[in-house]
C-alpha positions in Angstrom: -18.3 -25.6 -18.6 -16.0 -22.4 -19.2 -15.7 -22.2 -15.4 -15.2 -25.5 -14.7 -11.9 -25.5 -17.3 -11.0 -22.0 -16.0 -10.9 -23.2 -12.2 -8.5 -26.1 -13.0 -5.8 -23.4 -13.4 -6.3 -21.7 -9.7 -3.4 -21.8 -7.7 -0.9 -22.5 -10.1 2.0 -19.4 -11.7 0.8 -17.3 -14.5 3.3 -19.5 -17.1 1.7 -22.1 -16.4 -1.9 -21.3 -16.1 -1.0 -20.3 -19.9 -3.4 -22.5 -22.1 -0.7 -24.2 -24.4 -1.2 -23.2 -28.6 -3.5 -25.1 -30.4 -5.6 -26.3 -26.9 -9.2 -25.6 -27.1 -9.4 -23.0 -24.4 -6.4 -20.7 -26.9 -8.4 -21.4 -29.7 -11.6 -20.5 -28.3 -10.3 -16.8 -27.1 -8.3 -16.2 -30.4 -11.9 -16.6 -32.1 -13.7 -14.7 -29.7 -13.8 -10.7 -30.3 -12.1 -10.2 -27.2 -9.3 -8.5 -26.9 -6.9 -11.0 -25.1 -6.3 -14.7 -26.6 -4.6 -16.5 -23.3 -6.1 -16.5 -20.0 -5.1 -17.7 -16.3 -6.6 -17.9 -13.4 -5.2 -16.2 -10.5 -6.5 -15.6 -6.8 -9.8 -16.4 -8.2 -10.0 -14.2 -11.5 -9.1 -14.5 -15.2 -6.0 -12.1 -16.7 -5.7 -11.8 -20.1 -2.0 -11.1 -21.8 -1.0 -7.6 -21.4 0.0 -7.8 -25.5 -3.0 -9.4 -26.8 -5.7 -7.0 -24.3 -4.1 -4.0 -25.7 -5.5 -5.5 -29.6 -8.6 -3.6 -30.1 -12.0 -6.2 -30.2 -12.3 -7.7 -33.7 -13.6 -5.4 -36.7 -17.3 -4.2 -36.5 -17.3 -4.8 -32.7 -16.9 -0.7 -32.1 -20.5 -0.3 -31.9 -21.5 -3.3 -29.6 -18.9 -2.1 -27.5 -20.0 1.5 -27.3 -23.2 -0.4 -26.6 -21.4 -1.8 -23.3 -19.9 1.4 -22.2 -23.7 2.9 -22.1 -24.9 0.4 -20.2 -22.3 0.6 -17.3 -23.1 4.5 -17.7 -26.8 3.9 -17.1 -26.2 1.3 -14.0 -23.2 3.3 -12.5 -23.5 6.3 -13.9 -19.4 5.9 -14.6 -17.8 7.1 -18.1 -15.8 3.9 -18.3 -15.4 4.8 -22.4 -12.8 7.2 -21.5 -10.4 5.0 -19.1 -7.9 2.9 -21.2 -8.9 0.8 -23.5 -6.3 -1.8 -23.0 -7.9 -1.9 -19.0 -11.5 -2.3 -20.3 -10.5 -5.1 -23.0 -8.9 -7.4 -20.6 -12.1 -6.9 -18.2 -14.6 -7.1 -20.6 -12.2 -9.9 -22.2 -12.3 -11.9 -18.7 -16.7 -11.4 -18.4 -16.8 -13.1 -21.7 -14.3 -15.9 -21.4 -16.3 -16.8 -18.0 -19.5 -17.2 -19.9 -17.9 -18.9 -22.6 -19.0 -15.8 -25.2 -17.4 -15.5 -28.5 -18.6 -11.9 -29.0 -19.5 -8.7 -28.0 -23.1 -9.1 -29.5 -23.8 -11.7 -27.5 -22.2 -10.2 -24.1 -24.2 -7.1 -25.1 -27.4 -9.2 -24.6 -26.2 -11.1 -22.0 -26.2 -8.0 -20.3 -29.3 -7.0 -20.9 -30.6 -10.4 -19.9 -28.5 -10.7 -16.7 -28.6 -7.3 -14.7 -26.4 -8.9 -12.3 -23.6 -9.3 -14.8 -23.3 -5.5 -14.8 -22.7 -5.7 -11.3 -19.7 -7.8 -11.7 -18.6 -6.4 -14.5 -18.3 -2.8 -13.2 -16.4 -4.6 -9.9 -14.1 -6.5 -12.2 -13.2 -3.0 -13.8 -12.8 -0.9 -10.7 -10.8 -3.7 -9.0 -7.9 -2.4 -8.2 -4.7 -3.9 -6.8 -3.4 -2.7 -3.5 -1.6 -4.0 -0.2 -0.5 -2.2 2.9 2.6 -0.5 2.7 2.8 -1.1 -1.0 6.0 0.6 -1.5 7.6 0.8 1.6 10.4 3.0 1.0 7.7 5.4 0.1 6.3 5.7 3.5 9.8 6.0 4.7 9.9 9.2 3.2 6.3 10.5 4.3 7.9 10.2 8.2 11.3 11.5 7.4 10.2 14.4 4.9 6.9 15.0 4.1 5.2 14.4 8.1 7.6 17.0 9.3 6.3 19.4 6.6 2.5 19.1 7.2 3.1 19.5 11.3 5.7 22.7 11.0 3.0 24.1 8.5 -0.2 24.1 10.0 -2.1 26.4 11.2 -2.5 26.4 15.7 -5.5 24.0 15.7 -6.0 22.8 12.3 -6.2 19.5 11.5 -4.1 17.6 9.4 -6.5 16.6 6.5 -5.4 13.6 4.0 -7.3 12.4 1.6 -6.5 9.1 -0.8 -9.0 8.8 -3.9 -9.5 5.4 -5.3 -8.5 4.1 -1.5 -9.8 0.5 -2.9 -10.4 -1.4 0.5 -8.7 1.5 2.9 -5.6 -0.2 2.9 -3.4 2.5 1.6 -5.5 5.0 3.6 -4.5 2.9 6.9 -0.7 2.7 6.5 -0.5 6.1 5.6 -2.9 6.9 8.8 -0.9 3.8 10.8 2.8 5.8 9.8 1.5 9.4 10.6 0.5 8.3 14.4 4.2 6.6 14.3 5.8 9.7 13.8 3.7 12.2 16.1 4.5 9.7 18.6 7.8 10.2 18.3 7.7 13.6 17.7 5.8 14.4 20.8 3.0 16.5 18.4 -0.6 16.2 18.8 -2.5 17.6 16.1 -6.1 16.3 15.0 -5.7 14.1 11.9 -8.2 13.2 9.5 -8.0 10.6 6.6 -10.6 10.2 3.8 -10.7 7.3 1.8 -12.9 7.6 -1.0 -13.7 5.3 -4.3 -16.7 4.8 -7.1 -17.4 1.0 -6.0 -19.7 0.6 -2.6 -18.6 -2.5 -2.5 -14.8 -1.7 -1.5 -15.7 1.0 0.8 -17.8 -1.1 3.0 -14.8 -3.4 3.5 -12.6 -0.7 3.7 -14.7 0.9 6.5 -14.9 -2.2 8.7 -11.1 -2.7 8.6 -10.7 -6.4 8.4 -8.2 -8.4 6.5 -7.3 -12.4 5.8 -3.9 -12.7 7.6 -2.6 -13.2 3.5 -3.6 -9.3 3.5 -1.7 -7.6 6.3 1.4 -9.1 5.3 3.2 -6.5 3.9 2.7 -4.6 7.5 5.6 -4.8 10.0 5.2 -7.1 13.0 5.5 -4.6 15.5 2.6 -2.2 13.8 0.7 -4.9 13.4 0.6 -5.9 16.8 0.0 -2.4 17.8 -2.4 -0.9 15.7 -4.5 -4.3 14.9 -6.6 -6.5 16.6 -7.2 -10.4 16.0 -9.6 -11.4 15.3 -11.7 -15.2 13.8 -11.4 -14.0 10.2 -7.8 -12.5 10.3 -7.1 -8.8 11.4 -9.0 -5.8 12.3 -7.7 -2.7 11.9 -7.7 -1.2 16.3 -10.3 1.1 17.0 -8.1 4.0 17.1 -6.9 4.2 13.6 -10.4 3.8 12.5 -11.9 6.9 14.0 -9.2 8.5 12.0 -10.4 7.6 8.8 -13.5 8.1 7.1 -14.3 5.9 3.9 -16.9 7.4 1.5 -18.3 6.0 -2.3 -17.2 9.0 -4.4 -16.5 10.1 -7.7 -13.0 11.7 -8.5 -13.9 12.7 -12.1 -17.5 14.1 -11.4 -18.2 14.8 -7.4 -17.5 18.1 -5.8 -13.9 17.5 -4.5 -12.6 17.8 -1.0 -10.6 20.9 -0.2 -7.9 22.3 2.2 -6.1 18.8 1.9 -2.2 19.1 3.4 -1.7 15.4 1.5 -3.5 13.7 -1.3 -2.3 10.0 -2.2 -3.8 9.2 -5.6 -1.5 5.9 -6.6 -2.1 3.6 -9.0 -5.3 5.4 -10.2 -3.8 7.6 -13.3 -2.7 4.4 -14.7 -6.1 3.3 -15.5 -7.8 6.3 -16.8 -6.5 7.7 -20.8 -5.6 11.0 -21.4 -9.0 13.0 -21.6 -9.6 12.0 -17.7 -5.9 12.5 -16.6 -6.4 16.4 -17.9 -9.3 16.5 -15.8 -7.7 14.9 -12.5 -4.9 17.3 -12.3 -6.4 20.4 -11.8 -9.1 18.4 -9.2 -5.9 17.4 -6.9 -4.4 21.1 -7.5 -7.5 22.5 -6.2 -8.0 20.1 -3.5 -4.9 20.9 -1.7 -4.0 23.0 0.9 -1.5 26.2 -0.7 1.6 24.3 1.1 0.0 20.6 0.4 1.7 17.9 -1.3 0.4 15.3 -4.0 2.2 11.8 -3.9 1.0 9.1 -7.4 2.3 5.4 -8.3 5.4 4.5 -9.2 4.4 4.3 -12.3 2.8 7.8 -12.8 4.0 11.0 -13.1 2.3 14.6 -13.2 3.0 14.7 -17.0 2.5 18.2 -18.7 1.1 19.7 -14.9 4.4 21.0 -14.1 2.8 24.3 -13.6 0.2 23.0 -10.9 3.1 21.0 -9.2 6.9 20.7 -8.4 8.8 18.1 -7.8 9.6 17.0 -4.2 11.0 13.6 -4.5 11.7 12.1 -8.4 11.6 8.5 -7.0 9.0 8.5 -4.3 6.4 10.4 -6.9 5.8 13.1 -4.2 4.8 17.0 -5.5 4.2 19.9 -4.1 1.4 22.1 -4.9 2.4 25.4 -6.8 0.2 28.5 -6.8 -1.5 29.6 -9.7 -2.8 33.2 -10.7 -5.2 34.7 -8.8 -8.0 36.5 -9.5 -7.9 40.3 -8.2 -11.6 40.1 -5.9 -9.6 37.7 -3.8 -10.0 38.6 0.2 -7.5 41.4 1.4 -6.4 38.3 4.1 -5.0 36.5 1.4 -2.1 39.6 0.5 -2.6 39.7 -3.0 -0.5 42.4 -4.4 -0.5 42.9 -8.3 2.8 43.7 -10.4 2.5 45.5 -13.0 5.9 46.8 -14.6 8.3 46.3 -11.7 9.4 43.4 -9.8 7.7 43.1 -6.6 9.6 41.5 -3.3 7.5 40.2 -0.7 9.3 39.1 2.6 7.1 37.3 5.3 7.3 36.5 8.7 9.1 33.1 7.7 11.5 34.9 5.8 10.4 33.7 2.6 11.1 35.9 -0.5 9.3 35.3 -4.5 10.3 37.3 -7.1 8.6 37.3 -10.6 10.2 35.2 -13.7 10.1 39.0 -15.0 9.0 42.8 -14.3 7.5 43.6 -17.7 4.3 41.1 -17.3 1.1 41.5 -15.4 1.5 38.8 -12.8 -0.4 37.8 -9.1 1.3 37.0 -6.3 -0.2 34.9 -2.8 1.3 35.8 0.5 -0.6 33.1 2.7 -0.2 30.9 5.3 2.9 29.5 4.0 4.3 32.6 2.3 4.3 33.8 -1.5 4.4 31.9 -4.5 3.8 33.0 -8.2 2.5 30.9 -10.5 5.4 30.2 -12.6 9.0 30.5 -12.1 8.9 30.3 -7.9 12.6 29.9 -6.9 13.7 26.4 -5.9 13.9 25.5 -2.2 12.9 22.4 -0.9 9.5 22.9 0.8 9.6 20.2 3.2 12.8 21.9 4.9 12.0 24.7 7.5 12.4 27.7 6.7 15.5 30.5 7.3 15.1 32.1 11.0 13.3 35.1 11.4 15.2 38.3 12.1 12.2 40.4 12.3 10.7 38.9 14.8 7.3 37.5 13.1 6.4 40.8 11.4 4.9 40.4 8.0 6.0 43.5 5.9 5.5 43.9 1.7 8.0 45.9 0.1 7.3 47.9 -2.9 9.0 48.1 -6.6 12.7 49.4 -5.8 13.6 53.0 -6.8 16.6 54.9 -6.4 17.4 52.0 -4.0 14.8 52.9 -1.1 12.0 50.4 -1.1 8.5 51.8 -0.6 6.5 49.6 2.4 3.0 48.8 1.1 2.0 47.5 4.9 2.9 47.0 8.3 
């Protein structure tokens, strides 16, 4: 019955698929313990209002909802009890408005009953709304700024490695894969790439892995790439052959799997916005770690790296891109890695790229890396923009480390 009234409002806008007050569909979800009171239905799936969702479920419900979150953890083995509340609410709302449930009790035992229903429910929570090219102007800058970086950095041979958690159904991971192969095209380099696309739900990954999409889903890609890189086919568009080998698609936990490592770019949009604050402090450090020393980090419009402005500096306010800043390391490092220590004295290191880091100050103990792409401290790194070449080299690609300056001769630690 709920179904039936609920599938009268497909297709129409959101203000009007608004049940009007007093109706029995408003009255039913203001009685029921959910947190939303007005649904719609919309490309086949109930939305509660954002105001309403973000009520907590009526009094004495805590516990039946705790009762919820273990469940999913026992069938998914996903802490959902930490992602917002106001996200889990307007799910769980949605579950129970389809059933025609008027509490949590009795969705609690419906569970139980219906193993199914867990099923849908996790997928209704780990839905996540994407598109290609979702932000153009975004991508615009990868090719003009951030592509440039990731070629003029790495190493003779390396790959390029970029990985997008919470890649939904791959189709972030395919622009960003689709706009890289546009600009080494054009810029005559041939590097190997490799794009992972990784997310909790099995279910998106498999669609993500065979690349096909209704001709309502490829819209936001340009004509011209879509004639290039896809193929059409009876049920739409197929992402060509080529772009798939680049990317990999794997179910994968960002909160609780060993993470990938040596990445030169992570995209990770539009997936901060649905966790709360416990598992944003743990997703930092997991992205820091993942990257490559000279990597970059790019999040949603909507996010922002917070209180992490020592893992990450700003690159581009606007776009959300970051680059990865050192941190202090630990003294059993390998020699390769040109760790020198400071102990009272500033320390100057000059590479073969020219590049110079000073300490924020001589009187503290502090580590310094001299890798691939040159020194960094942990704190207080000077600003230059590190998707801009670097200075030329006067020394001719010699890597020398200069000493704490006395009398104003500088002692060399190294060839």
């Amino acid at each position: 019955m709920a179904k039936e009234k609920a599938s009268r409002l497909a297709g129409r806008p959101p203000n009007e698929a608004v049940p009007p007050e007093g109706s029995r569909l408003a009255k039913r979800a203001k009685k029921s313990g959910a947190a939303g009171t007005r649904a719609i239905k919309a490309e086949g799936s109930i939305m509660l209002a954002q105001d309403e969702a973000s009520a907590a479920f009526a009094e004495g419900e805590a516990d039946w909802l705790n009762k919820v979150f273990i469940l999913l953890r026992k069938h998914s083995g996903v802490e959902f009890d930490a992602y917002k509340r106001s996200t889990i609410h307007r799910r769980i709302g949605r579950r129970m408005m389809l059933h025609d449930l008027t509490g949590l009790k009795d969705y609690v035992r419906f569970l139980q009953d219906s193993p199914d229903e867990l099923d849908k429910l996790f997928d209704d929570i780990v839905i996540c709304v994407t598109e290609f090219f979702r932000d153009a102007a975004s991508f615009d800058f990868l090719r003009e700024r951030i592509f440039p970086a990731l070629v003029r950095n790495a190493s003779a041979g390396a790959p390029l490695r970029i990985w997008v958690p919470g890649c939904s159904t791959g189709e972030e991971a395919y622009s960003i894969a689709i706009s890289l192969m546009e600009y080494l095209e054009a810029s005559a380099s041939n590097p190997t790439v490799q794009v992972f696309g990784t997310d909790i739900s099995e279910k998106v990954i498999q669609k993500a892995r065979l690349g096909i999409y209704k001709e309502s889903e490829v819209r936001g890609i340009p004509q011209d790439l879509l004639q290039k890189y896809l193929d059409k086919v009876e049920s739409g568009y197929q992402i060509g052959k080529a772009i798939r080998e680049l990317c990999v698609f794997a179910p994968h936990n960002l909160l609780s799997a060993p993470p990938f490592s040596k990445m030169d770019l992570i995209s990770c949009r539009n997936v901060l916005i649905y966790l709360g604050p416990v598992l944003q402090d743990k997703v930092f450090p997991v992205l820091h770690d993942a990257l490559a020393p000279q990597g970059f980090l790019m999040l949603g419009t909507s996010e922002s790296i917070g209180k992490f402005a020592d893992l990450f500096g700003a690159v581009d306010g606007k776009h959300r891109i970051y680059a990865k800043k050192s941190v202090a390391n630990a003294p059993d490092q390998e020699l390769s890695e040109a760790i020198v220590q400071t102990v009272r004295e500033p320390l100057l290191v000059l590479d073969a790229d020219l590049r110079v880091r000073l300490p924020s100050g001589g009187g503290t103990r502090q580590w310094m890396k001299a890798g691939r792409g040159g020194a960094d401290f942990a704190r207080g790194a000077p600003d230059r923009d590190p998707t801009q070449p670097p200075p030329p080299d006067p020394g001719g690609g010699r890597h020398r480390r200069y000493g704490p300056v006395a009398g104003g001769i500088a002692r060399t630690l190294g060839p």
